[in-house]
N, C-alpha and C positions, 0 to 999 in steps of 0.2 A: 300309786298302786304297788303293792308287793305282789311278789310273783309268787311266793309259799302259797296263796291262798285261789290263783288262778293255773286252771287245765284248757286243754285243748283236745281235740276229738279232729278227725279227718272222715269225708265221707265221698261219696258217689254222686255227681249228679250228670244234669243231662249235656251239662257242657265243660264233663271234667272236675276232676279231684276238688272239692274243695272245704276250708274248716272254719270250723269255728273255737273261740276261746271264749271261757266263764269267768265270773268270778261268784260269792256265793252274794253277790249284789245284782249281777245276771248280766248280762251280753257284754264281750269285753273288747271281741274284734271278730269281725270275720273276713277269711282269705278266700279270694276266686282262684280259679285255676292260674296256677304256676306252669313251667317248662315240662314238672311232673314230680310226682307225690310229695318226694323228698324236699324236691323247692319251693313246694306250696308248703309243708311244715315248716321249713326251718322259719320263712318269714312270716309265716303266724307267731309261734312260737317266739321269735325276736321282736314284733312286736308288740305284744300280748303281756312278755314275759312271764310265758306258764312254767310252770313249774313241770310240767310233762305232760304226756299225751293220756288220759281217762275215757273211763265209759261215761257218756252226758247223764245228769241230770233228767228225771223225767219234763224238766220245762224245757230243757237244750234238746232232748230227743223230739219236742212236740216241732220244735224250732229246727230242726235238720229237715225234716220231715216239709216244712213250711216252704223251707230254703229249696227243697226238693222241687215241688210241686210247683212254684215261684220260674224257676229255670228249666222247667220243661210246658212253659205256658200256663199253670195255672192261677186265674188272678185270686191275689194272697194280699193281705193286708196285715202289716207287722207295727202299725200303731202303736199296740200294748205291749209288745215285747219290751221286758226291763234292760237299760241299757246302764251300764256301770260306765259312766266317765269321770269315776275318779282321776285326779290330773287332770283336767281338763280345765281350761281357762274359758272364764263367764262366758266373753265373746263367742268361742267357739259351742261351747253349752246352749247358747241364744239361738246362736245358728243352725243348731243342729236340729232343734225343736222346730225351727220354723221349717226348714228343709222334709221334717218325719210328716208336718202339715199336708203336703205338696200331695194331692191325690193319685193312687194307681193310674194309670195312661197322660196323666196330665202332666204339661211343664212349663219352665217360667225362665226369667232369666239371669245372670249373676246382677243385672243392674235392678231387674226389679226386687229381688229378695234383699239388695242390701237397701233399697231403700225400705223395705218394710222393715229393717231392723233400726232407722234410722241417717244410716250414712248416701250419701249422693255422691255423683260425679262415679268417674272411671277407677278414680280411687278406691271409694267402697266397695264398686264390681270387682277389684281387683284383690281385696280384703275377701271377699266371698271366696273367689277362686283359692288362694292359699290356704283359708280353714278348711275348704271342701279336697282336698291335695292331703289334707292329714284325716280325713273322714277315715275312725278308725272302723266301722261296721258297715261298709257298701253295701248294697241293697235295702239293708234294714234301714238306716238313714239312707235317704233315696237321692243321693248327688247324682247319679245317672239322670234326673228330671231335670236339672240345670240347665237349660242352652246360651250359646251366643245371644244378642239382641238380635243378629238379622236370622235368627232363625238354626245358624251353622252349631254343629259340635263341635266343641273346644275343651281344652281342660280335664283329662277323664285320665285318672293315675291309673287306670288298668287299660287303659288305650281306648281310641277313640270307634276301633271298629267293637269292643265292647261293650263300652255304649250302646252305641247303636242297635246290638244286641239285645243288651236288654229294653232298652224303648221298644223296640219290635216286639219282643214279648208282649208290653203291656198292651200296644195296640191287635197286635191281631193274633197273639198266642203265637205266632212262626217263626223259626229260624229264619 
């Protein structure tokens, strides 16, 4: 991906600063809140490689707006949203589809999804977790639906009490 061709936007939600990045392929990454504003851009922005900060897209305004509503409880389903992963290797491309699968309030686990991509043992659970650690669109690919096998939260690159987070969300709309 060049970064000439992709921007970034920062917005308001209900649990803190957060952006998104385009490109004219559509969803490129989106950041959850940072320490604050500044830190949430820079690492959009570094991993995005936007080209700078823009006014969205009327599909990226429909999508902030989604993101919005998503983070203050309301259930949103981002299925259709175009997701640009250019760069992106097959593997994690396979995964990332099966993961966008995974229904609003519903979840699974890193052993059962790799076996639905094919691999077994603790190996491929441990394959899942690594792609899902570079998951460049959290929320929109839904790795927060991911659990342990015994049930526990693990693995969650924006911390594990955000997880949890957002799972609450999906079950009962609450903080």
């Amino acid at each position: 991906m060049t970064g000439s061709g992709v921007h970034h936007h920062l917005f308001d939600t209900a649990i803190g600063i957060c952006g998104i990045a385009w490109s004219n392929r559509g969803l490129v990454a989106v950041q959850l809140p940072e320490a604050d504003a500044a830190t949430t851009e820079q690492r959009l922005a570094r991993k995005s490689r936007s080209a700078g900060a823009a006014e969205p897209t009327p599909a990226m305004a429909r999508l902030i707006g989604d993101i919005q509503g998503y983070l203050a409880g309301v259930r949103t389903d981002f299925s259709a949203v175009p997701v640009d992963l250019e760069g992106i290797d097959d593997y994690r491309r396979t995964l990332y589809a099966a993961m966008r699968a995974i229904g609003y309030g519903v979840t699974t686990t890193y052993g059962d999804l790799a076996k639905s991509l094919g691999a077994t043992g603790w190996e491929g659970a441990r394959h899942v977790g690594e792609a899902m650690g570079k998951n460049p669109v959290p929320v929109v690919i839904p790795c927060h639906r991911v659990i342990g096998a015994n049930g526990s939260l693990t693995g969650y690159a924006g911390g594990l009490e955000r997880k949890q987070l957002l799972l609450d969300l999906e079950v009962d709309g609450l903080f």
